[in-house]
C-alpha positions as CSV (number, residue, x, y, z in Angstrom):
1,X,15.6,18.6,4.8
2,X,18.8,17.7,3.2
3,X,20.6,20.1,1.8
4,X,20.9,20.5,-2.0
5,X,24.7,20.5,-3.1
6,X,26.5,19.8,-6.1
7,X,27.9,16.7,-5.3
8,X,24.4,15.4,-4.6
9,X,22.9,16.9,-7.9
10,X,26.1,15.0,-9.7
11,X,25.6,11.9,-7.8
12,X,21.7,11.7,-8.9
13,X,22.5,12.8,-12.3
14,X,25.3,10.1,-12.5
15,X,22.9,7.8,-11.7
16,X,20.7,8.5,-14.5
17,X,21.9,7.1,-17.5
18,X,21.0,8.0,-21.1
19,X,17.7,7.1,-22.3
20,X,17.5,5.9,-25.7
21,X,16.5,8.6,-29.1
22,X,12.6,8.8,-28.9
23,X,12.4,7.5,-25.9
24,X,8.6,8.8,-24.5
25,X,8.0,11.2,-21.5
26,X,6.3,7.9,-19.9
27,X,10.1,6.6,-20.3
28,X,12.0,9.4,-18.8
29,X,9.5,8.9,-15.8
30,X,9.7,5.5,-15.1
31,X,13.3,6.0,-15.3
32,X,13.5,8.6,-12.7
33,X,10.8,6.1,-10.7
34,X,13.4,3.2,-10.8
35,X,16.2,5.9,-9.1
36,X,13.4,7.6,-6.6
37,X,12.0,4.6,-5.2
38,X,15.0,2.9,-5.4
39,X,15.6,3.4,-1.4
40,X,19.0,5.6,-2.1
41,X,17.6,8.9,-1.3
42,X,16.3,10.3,1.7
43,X,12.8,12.0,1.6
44,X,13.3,15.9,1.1
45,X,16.2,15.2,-1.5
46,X,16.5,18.0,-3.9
47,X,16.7,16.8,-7.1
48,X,18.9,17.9,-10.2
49,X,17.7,21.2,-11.9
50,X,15.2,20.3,-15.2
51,X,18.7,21.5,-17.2
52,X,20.6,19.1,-16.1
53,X,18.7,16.2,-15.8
54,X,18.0,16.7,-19.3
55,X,21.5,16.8,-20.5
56,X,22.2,13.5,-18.3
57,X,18.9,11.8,-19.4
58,X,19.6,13.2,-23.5
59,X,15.9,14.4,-24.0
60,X,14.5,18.0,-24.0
61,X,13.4,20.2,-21.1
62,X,9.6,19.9,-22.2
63,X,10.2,15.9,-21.5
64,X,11.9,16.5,-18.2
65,X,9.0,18.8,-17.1
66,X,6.2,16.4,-18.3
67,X,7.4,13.6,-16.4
68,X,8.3,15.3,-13.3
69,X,4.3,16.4,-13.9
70,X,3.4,13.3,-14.5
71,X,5.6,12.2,-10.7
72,X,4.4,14.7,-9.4
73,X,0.5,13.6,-9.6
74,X,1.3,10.4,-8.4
75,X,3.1,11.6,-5.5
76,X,6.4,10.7,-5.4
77,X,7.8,14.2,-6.0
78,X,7.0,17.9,-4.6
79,X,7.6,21.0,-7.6
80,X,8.0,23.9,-5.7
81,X,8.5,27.2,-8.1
82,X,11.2,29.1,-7.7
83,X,12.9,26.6,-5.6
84,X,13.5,23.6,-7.3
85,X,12.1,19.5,-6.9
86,X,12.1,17.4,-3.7
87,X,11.3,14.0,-3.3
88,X,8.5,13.4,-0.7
89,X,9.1,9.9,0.9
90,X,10.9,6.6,0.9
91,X,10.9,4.0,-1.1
92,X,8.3,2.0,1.5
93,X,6.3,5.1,1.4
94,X,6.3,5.5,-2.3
95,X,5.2,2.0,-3.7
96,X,1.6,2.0,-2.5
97,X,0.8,5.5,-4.1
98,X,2.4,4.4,-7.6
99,X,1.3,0.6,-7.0
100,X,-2.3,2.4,-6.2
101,X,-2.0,4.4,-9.6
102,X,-1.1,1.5,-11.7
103,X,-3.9,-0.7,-10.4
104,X,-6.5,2.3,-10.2
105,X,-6.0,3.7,-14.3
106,X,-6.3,-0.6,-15.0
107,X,-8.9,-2.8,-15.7
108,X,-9.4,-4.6,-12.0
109,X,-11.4,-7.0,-10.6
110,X,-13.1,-7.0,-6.7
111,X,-12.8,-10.8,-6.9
112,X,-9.2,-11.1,-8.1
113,X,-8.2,-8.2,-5.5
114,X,-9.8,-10.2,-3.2
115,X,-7.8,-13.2,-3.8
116,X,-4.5,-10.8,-4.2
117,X,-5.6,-9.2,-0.8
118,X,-6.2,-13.1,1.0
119,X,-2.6,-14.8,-0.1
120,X,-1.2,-11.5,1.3
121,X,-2.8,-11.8,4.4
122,X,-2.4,-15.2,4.9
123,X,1.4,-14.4,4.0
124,X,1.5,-12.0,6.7
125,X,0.1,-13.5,9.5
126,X,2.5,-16.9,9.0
127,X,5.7,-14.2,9.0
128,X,4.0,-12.9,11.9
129,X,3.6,-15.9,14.0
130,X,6.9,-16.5,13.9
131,X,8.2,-12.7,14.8
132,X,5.5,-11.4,16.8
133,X,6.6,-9.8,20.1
134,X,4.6,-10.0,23.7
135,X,3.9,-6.3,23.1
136,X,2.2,-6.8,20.0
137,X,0.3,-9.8,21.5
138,X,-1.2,-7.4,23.8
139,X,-2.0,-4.7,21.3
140,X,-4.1,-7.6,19.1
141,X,-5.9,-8.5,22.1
142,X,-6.8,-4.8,22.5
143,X,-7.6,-4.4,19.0
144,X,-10.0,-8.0,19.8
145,X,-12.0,-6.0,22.8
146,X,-12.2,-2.9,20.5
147,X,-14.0,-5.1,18.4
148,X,-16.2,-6.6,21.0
149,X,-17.0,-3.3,22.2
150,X,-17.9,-2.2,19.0
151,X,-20.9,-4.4,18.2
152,X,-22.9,-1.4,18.9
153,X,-21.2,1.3,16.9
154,X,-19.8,0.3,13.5
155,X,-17.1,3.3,13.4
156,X,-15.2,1.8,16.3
157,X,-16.0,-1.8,15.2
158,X,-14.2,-1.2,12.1
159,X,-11.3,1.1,13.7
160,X,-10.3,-1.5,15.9
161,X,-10.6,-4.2,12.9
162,X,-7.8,-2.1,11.3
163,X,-5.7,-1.7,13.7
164,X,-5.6,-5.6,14.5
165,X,-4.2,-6.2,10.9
166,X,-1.8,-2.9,11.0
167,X,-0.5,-5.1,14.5
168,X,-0.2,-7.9,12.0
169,X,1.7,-6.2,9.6
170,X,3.8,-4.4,11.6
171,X,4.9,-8.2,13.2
172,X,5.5,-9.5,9.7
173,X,8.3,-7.0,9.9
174,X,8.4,-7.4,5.9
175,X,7.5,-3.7,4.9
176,X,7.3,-5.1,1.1
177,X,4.6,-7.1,2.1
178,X,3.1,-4.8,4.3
179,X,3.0,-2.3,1.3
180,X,1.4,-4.4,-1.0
181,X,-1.5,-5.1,1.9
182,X,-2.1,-1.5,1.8
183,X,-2.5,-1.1,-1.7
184,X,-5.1,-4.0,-2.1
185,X,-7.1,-2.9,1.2
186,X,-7.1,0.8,0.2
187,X,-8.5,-0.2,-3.2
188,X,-11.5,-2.3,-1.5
189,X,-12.1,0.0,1.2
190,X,-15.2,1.5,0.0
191,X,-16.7,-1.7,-0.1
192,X,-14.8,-3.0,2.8
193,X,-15.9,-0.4,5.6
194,X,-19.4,-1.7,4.4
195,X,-19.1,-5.4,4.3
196,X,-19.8,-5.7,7.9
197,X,-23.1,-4.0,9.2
198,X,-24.8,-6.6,10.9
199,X,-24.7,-7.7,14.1
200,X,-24.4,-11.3,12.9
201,X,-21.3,-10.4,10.6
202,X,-19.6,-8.9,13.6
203,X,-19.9,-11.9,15.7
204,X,-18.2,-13.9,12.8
205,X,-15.4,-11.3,12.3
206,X,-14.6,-11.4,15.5
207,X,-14.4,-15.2,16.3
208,X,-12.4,-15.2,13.3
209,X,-10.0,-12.6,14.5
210,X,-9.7,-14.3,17.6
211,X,-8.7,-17.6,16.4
212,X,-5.9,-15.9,14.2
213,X,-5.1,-14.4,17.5
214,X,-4.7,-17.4,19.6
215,X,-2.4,-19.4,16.4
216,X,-0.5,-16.1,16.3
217,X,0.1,-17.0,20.4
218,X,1.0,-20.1,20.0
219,X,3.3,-18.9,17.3
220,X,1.9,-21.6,14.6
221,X,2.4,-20.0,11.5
222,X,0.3,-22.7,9.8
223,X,-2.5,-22.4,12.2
224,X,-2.3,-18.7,11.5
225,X,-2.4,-19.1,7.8
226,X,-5.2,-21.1,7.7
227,X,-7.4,-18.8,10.5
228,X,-6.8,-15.7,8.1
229,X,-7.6,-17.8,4.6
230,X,-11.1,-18.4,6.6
231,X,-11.3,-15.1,7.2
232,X,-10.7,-13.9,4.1
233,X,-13.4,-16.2,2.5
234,X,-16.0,-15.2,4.7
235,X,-14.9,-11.2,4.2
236,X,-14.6,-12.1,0.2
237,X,-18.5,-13.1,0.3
238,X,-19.3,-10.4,2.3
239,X,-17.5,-7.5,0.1
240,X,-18.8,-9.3,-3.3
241,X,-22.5,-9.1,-2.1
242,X,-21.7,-5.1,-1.3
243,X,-20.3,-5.0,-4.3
244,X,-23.4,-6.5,-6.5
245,X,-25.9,-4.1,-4.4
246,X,-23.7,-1.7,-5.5
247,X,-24.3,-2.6,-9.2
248,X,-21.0,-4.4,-9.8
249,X,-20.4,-7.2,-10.5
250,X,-18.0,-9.6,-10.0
251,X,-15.0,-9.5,-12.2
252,X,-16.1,-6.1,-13.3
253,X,-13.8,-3.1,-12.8
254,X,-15.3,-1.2,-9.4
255,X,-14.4,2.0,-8.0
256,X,-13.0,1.6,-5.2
257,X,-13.4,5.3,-3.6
C-alpha cells in the first residue's frame, strides 16, 4: 500500500480546486470522483485528512464527511477509523461500480440496455478481430466446447458463455469499452442467466457463438460485427420474453438483481 506522506497529501489537495459558495455535498463528491477515477492514483492511496481537504475544497468538514460517505457506498473509497481514507481501485476498476450506481438509482429500460449492451458488443468483437492473438483463439474455442458440453447442465453452459465474451473483451484490448460491457451485462444478468434454458436456445447460442468465432479467425472485423449483432437479436428476444414472465415489461424500469 503506498505510503501516506505529505507531499502526496499536498499533491491531491493541489489538485482539488475550490468549489464554488453553496456548492452541495453531491458537488464536493463528484469533484473528488473526477480526481479518484481520474487514473492518477494508485489503488491504496491515502487520501488528504477531512481538515484539509476541506480547507483546499472551501466547504465544511460535515460536507467532506458526507461525500466521502456518499464514495464510500459506491465503492470508490475505503474509511477506515482511526486511520484515515484509501482509495480502493483504478480508474478501470472504478467506472463500472459508479457507472452501475448511476444507471441502477435511474429510470432504465431492458430494451434500451439491450440495444446499449449489442452496439457494445458488436464494437468489441470488430476491435477484436483485428487484435486477437492465437492464444486467445484457443481459449474461445475452449470456451465454444464448454458450451457444447454444457447442453446438459445450464451452470456450466452459462459459465463457459461468459468466459467466451470476457476472451472477447480482453482481445478488444480497449478496457473503456470492456468497462462499459460489464456495466450493461451486470445490470441484465438476472434476466440473462435465465434467457437460455432450453435445449433449443442452446443450440442457437452456440452456432451463433461459433460463427463469431470463425470471423474472429479470419480476423474480419465486419464479419465479426455482424455475427455478434445476430446474436444479440436473438439474446434480446430471449431476455425480453424473461423479462415479461417476470412482470416487466418492456421499456419499464426492471431490477436487475
Amino acid at each position: 500500500m503506498p505510503a501516506f506522506s505529505d507531499s502526496t497529501s499536498d499533491a491531491l489537495a493541489e489538485a482539488l480546486s475550490a468549489v464554488p459558495a453553496g456548492t452541495p455535498v453531491s458537488g464536493v463528491a463528484g469533484r473528488m470522483l473526477e480526481l479518484f477515477t481520474g487514473g492518477g492514483l494508485e489503488p491504496g492511496t491515502r487520501l488528504p485528512p477531512e481538515r484539509q481537504l476541506a480547507s483546499v475544497l472551501g466547504v465544511g468538514r460535515s460536507a467532506i464527511r458526507e461525500a466521502l460517505a456518499a464514495l464510500e457506498i459506491l465503492g470508490i473509497v475505503d474509511v477506515r477509523p482511526g486511520s484515515g481514507t484509501y482509495l480502493r481501485g483504478t480508474a478501470s476498476e472504478l467506472l463500472p461500480q459508479t457507472l452501475s450506481w448511476g444507471l441502477m438509482i435511474g429510470e432504465r429500460s431492458t430494451d434500451q440496455l439491450m440495444e446499449l449492451r449489442a452496439g457494445l458488443e458488436s464494437f468489441c468483437a470488430r476491435l477484436a478481430a483485428e487484435r486477437i492473438s492465437s492464444v486467445q483463439i484457443d481459449a474461445l474455442h475452449e470456451s465454444i466446447e464448454g458450451m457444447r458440453d454444457g447442453f446438459e447442465d445450464l451452470d456450466a453452459f452459462v459459465t463457459a458463455d461468459a468466459a467466451f465474451h470476457a476472451v472477447l473483451g480482453a482481445a478488444a484490448q480497449n478496457p473503456i469499452v470492456t468497462d462499459l460491457l460489464a456495466v450493461s451485462r451486470q445490470l441484465l444478468r438476472v434476466y440473462n442467466d435465465r434467457s437460455v434454458h432450453e435445449a433449443e436456445d442452446m443450440r442457437i447460442a452456440l452456432e451463433e457463438h461459433a460463427a463469431i468465432l470463425e470471423a474472429l479467425e479470419a480476423h474480419d472485423g465486419d464479419r465479426a460485427a455482424s455475427a455478434m449483432i445476430a446474436h444479440m437479436a436473438t439474446a434480446r428476444t430471449r431476455l425480453l420474453r424473461v423479462a415479461e414472465d417476470a412482470g416487466a415489461r418492456p421499456g419499464e424500469g426492471v431490477d436487475a438483481g
